[in-house]
N, C-alpha and C positions, 0 to 999 in steps of 0.2 A: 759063908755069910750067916748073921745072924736078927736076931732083933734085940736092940741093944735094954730097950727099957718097957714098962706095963704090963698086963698083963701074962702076955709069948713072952716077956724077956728072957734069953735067952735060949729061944725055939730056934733050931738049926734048921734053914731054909734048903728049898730042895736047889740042885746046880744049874748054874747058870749057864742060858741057854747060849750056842754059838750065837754070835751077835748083837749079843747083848752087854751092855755096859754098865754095872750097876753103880748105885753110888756106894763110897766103903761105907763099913762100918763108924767111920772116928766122924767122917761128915755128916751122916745122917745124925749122930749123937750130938756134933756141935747146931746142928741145925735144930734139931726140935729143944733142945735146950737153952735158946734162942728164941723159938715159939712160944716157950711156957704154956702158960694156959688157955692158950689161942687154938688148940688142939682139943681142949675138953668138950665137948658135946657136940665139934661141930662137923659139918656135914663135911667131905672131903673130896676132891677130885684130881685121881691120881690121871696126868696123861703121857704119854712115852712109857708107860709101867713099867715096862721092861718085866724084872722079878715080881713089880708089884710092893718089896721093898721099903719105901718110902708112906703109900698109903697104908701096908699092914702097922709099918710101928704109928703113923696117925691113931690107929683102931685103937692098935694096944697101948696107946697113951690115954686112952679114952673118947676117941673121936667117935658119933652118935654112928654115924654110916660112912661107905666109902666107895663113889663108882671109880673100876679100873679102864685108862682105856688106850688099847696097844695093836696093832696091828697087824703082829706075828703072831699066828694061829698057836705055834710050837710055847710063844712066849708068853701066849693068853692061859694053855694049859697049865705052865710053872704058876702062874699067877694064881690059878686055882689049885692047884696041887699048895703052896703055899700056906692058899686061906684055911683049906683044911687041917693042914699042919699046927697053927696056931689057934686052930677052933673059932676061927672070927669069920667062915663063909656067912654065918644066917644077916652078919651086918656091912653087905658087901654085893656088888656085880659086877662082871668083867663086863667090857666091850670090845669085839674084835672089830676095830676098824679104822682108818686111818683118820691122825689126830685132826687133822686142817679139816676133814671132812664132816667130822664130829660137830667139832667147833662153829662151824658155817652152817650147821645143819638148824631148821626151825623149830625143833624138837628138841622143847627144852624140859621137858617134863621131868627129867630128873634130877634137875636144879631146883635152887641156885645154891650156890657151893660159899659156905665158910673160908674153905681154905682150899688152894689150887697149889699143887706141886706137879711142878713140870722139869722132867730129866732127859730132854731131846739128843739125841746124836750130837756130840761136837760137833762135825763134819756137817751140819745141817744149814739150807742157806740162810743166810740174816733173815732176806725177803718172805720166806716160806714162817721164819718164827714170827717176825713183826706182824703177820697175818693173823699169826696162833692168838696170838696178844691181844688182837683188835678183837678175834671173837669173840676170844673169853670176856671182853667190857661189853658184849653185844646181847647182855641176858642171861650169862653162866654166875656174875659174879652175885654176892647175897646183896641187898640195897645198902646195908652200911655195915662198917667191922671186917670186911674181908681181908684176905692176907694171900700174897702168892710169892711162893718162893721157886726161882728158875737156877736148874743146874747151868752153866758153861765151864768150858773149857780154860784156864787161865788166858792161855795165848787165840781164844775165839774171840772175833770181835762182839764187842758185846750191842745185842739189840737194841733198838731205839722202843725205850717203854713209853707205852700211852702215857701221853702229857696230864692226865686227871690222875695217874699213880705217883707214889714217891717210892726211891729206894730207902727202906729203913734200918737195913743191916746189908752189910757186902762181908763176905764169909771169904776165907780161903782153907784149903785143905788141900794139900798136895798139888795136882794139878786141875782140881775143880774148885771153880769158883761161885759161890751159891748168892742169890739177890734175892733180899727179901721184901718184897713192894706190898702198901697198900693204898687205900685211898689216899687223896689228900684233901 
């Protein structure tokens, strides 16, 4: 894996950790090219991190900051091992902790977030995402202009998005299927 464009373009990421799923290379590339300038300065939150991936080429497209947040110790290390790799740790935090728990949590201090990229396990329940969804409209999102884009599975069913988003782009890429919602 790599980072396909900005500044790291073409920074070889460190290996991907058991258990982890990242997104490829060709979808992360149709996805932020897709985002355009919706990346430039803005604040980012990356959750499921996994590699972390997704929020570094954010950076290195020019996103201002970027909290990571993943809940495998092993996978929070690559994520930081990463940041270092592509010189982007000083505009950057991991958090190790689970995403639902994040999200519910009253401590929003380090919002509110421009753009939300979220890459949960296919295998993950509908019920547990549609939760993910509600929190993030509960104080994480910026008041206007935000953007979130959610990884699935072609063959997952796909979540039921909070009714005040719209989906503005439906992406495919091999077997991931990417949504790109914002207000409405």
């Amino acid at each position: 894996m790599r980072i396909v464009a900005g500044t790291a373009g073409g920074v070889r990421l460190a290996p991907v950790p058991p258990g982890v799923r990242p997104v490829s290379d060709r979808a992360r590339e149709g996805l932020f090219a897709s985002l355009g300038d919706r990346v430039v300065g803005a604040r980012v939150l990356d959750l499921y991190a996994g590699t972390g991936a997704l929020g570094i080429e954010a950076l290195s497209r020019g996103a201002s900051w970027a909290a990571f947040v993943e809940r495998s110790r092993r996978a929070a290390r690559t994520i930081r091992d990463n940041l270092e790799r592509t010189r982007l740790a000083s505009r950057a935090a991991v958090r190790v902790v689970d995403v639902n728990r994040f999200v519910m949590s009253d401590n929003k201090s380090i919002g509110p977030f421009d753009l939300c990229l979220l890459d949960p396990p296919y295998e993950i329940g509908v019920g547990e995402l549609e939760r993910v969804l509600a929190g993030l409209a509960s104080g994480w999102l910026a008041p206007s202009g935000w953007t979130v884009a959610l990884t699935r599975g072609i063959r997952s069913s796909t979540p039921v998005i909070p009714v005040d988003w719209r989906v503005t782009r439906r992406l495919e890429y091999g077997d991931t299927l990417v949504l790109v919602c914002s207000e409405v």
